[in-house]
C-alpha positions as CSV (number, residue, x, y, z in Angstrom):
1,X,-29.0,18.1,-3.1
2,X,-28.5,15.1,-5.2
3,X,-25.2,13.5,-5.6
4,X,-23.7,10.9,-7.9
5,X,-19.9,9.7,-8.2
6,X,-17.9,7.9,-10.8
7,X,-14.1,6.7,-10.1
8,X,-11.4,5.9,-12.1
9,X,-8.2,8.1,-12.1
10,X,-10.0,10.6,-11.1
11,X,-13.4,11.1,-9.0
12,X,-16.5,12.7,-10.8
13,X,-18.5,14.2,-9.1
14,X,-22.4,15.6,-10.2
15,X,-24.1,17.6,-7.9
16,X,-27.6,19.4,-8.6
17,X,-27.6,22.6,-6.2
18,X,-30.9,24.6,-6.3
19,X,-30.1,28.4,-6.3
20,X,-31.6,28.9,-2.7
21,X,-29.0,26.8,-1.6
22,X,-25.0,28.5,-0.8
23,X,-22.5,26.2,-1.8
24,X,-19.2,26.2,-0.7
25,X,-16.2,25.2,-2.9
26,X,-13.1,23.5,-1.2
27,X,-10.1,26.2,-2.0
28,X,-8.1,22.3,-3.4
29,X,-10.7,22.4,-6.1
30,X,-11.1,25.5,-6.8
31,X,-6.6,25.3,-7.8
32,X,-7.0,22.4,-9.8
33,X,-5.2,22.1,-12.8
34,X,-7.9,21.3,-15.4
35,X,-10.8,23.5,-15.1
36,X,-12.4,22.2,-12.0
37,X,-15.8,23.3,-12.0
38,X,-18.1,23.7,-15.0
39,X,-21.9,25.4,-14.2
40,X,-24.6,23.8,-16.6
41,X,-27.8,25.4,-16.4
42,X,-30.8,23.1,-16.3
43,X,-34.1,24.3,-17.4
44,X,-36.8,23.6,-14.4
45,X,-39.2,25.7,-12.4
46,X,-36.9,25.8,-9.8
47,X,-33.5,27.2,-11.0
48,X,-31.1,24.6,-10.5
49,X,-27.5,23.9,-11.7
50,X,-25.5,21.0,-12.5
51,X,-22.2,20.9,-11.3
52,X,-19.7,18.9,-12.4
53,X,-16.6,19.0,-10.2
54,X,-13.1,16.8,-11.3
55,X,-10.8,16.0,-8.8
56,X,-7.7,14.0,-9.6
57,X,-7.2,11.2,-7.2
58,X,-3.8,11.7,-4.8
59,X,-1.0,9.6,-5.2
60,X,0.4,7.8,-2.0
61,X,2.7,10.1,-0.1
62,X,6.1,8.6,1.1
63,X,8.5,10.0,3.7
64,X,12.7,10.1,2.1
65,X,14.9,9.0,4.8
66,X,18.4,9.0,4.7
67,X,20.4,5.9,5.3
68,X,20.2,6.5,9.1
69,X,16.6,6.6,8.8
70,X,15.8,10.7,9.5
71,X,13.1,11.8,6.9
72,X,14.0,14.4,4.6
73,X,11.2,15.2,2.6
74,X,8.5,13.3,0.7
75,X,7.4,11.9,-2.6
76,X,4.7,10.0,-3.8
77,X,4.6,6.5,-4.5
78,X,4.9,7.0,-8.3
79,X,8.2,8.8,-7.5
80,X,9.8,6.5,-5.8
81,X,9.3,3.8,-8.1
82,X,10.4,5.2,-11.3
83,X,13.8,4.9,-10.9
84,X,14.6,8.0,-8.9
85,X,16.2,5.9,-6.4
86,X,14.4,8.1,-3.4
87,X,15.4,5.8,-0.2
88,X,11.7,5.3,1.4
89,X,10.8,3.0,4.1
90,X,8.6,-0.5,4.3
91,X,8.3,-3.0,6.8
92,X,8.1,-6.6,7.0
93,X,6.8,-9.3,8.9
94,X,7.9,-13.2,8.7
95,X,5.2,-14.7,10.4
96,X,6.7,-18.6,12.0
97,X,3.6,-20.9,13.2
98,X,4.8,-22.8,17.0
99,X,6.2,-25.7,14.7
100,X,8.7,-23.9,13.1
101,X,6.7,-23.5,9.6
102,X,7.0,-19.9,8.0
103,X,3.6,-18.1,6.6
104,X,3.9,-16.8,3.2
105,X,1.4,-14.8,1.4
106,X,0.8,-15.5,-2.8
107,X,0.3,-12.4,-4.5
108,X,-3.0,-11.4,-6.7
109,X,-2.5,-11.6,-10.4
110,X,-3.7,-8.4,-10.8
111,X,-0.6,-7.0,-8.9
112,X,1.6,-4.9,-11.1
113,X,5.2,-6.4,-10.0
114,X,5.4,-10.3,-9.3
115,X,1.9,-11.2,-10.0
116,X,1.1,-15.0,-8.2
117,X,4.7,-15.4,-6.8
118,X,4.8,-16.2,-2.7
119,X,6.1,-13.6,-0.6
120,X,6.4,-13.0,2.9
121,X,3.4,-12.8,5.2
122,X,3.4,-8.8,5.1
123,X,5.0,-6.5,3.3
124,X,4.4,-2.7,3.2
125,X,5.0,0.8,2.8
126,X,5.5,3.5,5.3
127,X,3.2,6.2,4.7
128,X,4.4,10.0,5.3
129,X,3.6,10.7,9.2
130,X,3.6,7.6,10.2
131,X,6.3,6.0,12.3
132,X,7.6,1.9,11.6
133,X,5.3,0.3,14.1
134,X,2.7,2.4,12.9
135,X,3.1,1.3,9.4
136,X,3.5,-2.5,10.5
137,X,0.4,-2.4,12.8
138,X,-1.7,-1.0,9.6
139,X,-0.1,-3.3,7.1
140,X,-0.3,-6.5,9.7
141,X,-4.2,-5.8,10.0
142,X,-5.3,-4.8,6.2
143,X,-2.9,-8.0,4.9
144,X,-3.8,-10.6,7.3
145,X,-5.9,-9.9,9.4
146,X,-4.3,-9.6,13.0
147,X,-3.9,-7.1,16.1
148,X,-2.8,-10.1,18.8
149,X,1.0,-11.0,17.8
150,X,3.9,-9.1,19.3
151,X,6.6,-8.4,16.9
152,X,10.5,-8.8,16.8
153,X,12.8,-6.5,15.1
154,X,15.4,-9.1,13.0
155,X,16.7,-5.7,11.7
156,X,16.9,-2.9,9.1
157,X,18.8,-2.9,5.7
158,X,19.0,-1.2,2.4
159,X,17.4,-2.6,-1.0
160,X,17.9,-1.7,-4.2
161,X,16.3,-2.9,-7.3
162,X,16.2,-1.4,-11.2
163,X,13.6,0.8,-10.2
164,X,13.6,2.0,-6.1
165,X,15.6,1.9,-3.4
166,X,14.1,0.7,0.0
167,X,14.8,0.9,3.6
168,X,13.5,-2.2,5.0
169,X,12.7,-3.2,8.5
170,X,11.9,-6.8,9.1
171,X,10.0,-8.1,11.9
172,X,9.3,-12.1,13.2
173,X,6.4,-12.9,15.2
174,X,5.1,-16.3,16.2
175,X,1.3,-17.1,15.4
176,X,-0.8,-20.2,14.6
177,X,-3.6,-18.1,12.9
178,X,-5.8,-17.7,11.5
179,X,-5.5,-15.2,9.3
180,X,-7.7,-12.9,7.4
181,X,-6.7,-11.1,4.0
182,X,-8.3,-7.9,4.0
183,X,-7.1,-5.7,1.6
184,X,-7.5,-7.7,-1.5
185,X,-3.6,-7.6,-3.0
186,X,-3.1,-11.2,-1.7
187,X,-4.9,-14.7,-3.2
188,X,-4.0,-17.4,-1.1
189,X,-1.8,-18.0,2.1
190,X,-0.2,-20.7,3.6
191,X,2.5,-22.6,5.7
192,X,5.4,-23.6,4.1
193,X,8.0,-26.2,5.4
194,X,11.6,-25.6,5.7
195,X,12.0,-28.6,3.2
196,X,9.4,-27.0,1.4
197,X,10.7,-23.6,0.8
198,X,14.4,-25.1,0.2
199,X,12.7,-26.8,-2.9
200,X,11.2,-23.8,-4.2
201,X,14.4,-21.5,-4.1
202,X,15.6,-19.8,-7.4
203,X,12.7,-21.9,-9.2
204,X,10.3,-18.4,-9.8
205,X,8.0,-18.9,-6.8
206,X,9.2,-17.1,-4.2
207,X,9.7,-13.4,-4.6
208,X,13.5,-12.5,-5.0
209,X,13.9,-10.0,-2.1
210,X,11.8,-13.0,0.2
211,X,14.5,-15.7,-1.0
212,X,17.6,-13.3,-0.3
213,X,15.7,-12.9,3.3
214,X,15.8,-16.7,3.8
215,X,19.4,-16.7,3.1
216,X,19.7,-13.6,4.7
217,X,18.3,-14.1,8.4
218,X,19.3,-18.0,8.4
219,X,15.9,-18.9,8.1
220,X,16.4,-21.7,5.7
């Protein structure tokens, strides 16, 4: 059996199956909603098939919470951010080296909201399933690269912006580094200065939810 895949927005996927062979079609495919499987005979000695199978790629599932943080049902990622306003959970981590200095992470440019601003060290959604520390522990290791820190709740608060609505929890740890960045969403990192962050504020560096933190939390 021969197999060959091609991803964009959706997986496709070429299989050659001889006729000797029982193939088994997952019931997911088999209910898709464009015609999921399309039988092309091929002309050779012995018997085979090409089968083309399209599979759209699944969004990121979110869990809706309400304000007191019980989930309530889920959405996907899309959802949430198209101004339905469906209250979904992230986490954050401020990461403060022994000096004092606070870790920020700048964003890729190829990031849809924000692209190159600074933002804090890790920032994440929840997936559905998962509990907080779950979520953190996942989004800690794919954005910078650590297991060894022990986190501090600072606390939980509502955010709204033109397009979602988030239930944030925010977490402090202390940590020299070094860090690793994994999951290719961020393009450089670095310790910034009290003095230095002061400067940048309400300048277009800094994210707008990780300045209102700063203020926030006292941490400027």
């Amino acid at each position: 059996m021969a197999h060959s895949f091609c991803v964009s927005r959706s997986i496709l996927l070429s299989v050659n199956v001889q006729v000797l062979s029982l193939v088994l079609l997952p019931a997911a495919i088999l209910r898709s909603t464009t015609p999921p499987v399309a039988f092309v005979p091929t002309v050779s000695a012995n018997y085979r098939y090409n089968i083309v199978v399209q599979i759209p790629l699944m969004s990121e599932i979110f869990p809706i919470v309400t304000p007191d943080g019980q989930v309530v049902g889920q959405a996907s990622r899309a959802h949430c951010h198209d101004g339905s306003h469906l209250l979904h959970p992230v986490v954050h981590l401020h990461v403060f080296s022994p000096s004092g200095e606070l870790y920020l992470q700048r964003r890729a440019m190829h990031k849809g909201l924000l692209p190159g601003y600074w933002d804090t060290a890790v920032g994440g959604h929840v997936s559905f399933g998962e509990s907080i520390e779950q979520a953190l522990a996942r989004e800690v290791a794919e954005e910078i690269g650590i297991t060894d820190y022990v986190p501090e709740h600072v606390e939980t608060y509502r955010y709204d912006s033109d397009r979602e609505s988030e239930m944030v929890h925010v977490f402090r740890t202390t940590y020299a580094g070094p860090f690793v960045w994994n999951d290719g969403e961020v393009m450089d990192g670095k310790f910034w200065s009290l003095d230095e962050l002061r400067e940048a504020m309400g300048k277009g560096i800094l994210t707008p939810n990780l300045e209102m933190e700063l203020l926030r939390f006292g941490f400027i």
